[in-house]
N, C-alpha and C positions, 0 to 999 in steps of 0.2 A: 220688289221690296214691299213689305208689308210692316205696317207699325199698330199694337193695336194699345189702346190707350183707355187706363184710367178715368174716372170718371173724379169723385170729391177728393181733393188732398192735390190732386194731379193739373187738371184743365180749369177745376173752381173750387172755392176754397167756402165750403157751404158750411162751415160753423155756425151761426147765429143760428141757419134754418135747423139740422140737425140738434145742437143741443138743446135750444129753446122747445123744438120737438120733445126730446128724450125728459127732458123737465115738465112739460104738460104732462107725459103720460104717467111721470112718478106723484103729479099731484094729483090725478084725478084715482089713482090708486091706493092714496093716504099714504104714500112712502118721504121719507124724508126727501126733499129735493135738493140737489147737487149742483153748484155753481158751476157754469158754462166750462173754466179750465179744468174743473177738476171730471167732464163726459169727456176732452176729445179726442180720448183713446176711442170711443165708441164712432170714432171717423174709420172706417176700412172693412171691420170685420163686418160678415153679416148681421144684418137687424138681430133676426130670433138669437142668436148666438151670445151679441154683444150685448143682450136681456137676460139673457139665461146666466151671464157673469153680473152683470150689475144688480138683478136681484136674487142670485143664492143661488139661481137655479131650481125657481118658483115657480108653482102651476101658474102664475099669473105672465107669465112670459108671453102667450097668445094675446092675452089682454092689452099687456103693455104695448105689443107690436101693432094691434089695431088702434089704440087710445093714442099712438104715434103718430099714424097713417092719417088720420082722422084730421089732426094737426097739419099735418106736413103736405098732405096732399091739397091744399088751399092757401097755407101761408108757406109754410116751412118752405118748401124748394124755389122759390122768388127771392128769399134770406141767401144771396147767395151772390157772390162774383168771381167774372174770371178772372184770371193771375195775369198779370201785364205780359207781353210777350207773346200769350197764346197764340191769338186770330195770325199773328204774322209769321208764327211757327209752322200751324197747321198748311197758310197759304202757301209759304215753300215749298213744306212737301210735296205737295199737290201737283204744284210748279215742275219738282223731279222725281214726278209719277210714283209713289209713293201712295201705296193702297191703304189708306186709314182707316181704323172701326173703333169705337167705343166697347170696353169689356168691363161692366161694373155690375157688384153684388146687390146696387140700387135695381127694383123696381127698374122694368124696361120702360115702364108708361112713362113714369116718373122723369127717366134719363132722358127719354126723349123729348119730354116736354121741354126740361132745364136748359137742353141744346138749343132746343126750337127760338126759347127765348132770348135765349143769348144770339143767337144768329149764326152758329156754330155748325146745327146741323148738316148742311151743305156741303162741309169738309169732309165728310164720313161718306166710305162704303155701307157700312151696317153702323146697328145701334144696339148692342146685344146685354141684357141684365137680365135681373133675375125674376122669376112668376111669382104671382101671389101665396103658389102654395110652398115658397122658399126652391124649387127647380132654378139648378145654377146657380144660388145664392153662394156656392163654394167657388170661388175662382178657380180651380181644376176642373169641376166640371165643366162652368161656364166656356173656360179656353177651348176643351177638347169637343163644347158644343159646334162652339164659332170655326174651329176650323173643320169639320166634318161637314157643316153647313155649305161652308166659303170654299170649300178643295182646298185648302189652304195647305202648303208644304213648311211643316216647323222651319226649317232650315233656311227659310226664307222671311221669315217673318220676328219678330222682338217685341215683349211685352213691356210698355213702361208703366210706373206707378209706386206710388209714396211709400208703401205701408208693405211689410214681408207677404202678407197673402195674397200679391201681383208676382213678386219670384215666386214663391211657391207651387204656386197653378203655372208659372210659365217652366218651371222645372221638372214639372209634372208630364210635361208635354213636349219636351222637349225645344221649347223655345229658351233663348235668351232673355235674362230680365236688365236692363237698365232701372234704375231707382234715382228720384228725383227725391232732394234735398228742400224745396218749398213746399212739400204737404205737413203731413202728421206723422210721420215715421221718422226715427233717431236713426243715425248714419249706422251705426252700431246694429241696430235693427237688420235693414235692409244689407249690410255685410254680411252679416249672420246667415239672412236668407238665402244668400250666392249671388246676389245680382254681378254682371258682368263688369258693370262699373257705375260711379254717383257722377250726376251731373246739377249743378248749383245753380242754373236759369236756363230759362227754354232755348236761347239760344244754342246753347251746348249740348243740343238734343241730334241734330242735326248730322254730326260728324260717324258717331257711334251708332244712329238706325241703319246708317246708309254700309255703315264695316259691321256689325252685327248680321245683318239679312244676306251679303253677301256672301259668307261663309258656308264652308262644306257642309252638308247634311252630317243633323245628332241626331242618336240615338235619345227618347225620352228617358228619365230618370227610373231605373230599377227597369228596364228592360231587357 
């Protein structure tokens, strides 16, 4: 049994550090800057991506992602906590051998770091995000990194995460997605994407990895 999990929306709910990020880099840019609720769609998709939408789809998208990093990599990712629940989530599984990894479009350094502080990363086999030159910044890629990495058999294993582009990469791959209802993704959303089903606290996470991973071997999507 293999779970691999979310990183912001999902295990921590990094709003302040993220958007007070995403507002540094619009002011040192001269861009209008944009009240916290009105970035946290910019919770999920990748950095470059979710710059390339909030400014038009402007050369300054490189800029904006370094004038982020700049931010966020000293204050931003400390802007952050986990979701009540978590530590005593991850501990079960663990408890019924439950092979755990981190799969987020964040920076690996980054992710790792966030776990390290929280005291998270213990729980984890791997800790797998995306490179600075955006490598794996797609959650398909990333997934079908991790498991060609890990030998990892889809049919064994289940992606969870807040936001449609965790089902999408785990559809991609042929994994199952569960979608979790305390990040940044509308139920509506993450239905849309095919997740196999919504679960509303971590404890309810528990019943569905263990009958998800169980299940016959799938064919990935468009195969």
């Amino acid at each position: 049994m293999i779970a691999l999990f979310d990183l912001d929306g999902t295990l921590t709910d990094p709003k302040t550090g993220i958007t007070r990020s995403v507002q540094h880099a619009l002011e040192r840019l001269g861009r209008p800057v944009l009240e916290a609720d009105a970035l946290t769609w910019m919770i999920g998709p990748p950095l470059a991506a979710g710059f390339a939408k909030l400014l038009g789809g402007s050369d300054e998208v490189q800029d904006a992602v370094r004038l982020y990093r700049e931010r966020y990599s000293e204050v931003g990712l400390f802007e952050n906590e986990v979701y009540a629940g978590i530590p005593a989530l991850l501990q079960d599984l663990r408890d019924r051998d439950v092979r755990l990894f981190v799969a987020t479009s964040k920076l690996q350094v980054f992710a790792r770091r966030i776990l390290d502080h929280f005291g998270l990363s213990g729980f984890f086999h791997g800790i797998y995000g995306s490179e600075p030159d955006h490598r794996n910044a797609d959650k398909s890629d990333l997934i079908r990194f991790i498991l060609d990495r890990e030998r990892i058999d889809p049919a064994q294993a289940v992606m969870i995460g807040d936001r449609e582009y965790d089902a999408i990469g785990a559809r991609a791959n042929g994994l199952s997605a569960i979608g979790i209802t305390w990040g940044y993704g509308s139920r509506q959303e993450l239905l849309d994407a095919g997740v196999a089903c919504l679960v509303d606290e971590p404890e309810g996470l528990k019943e569905p990895i263990v009958t998800l991973t169980a299940s016959t071997p799938r064919r990935a999507a468009g195969a």
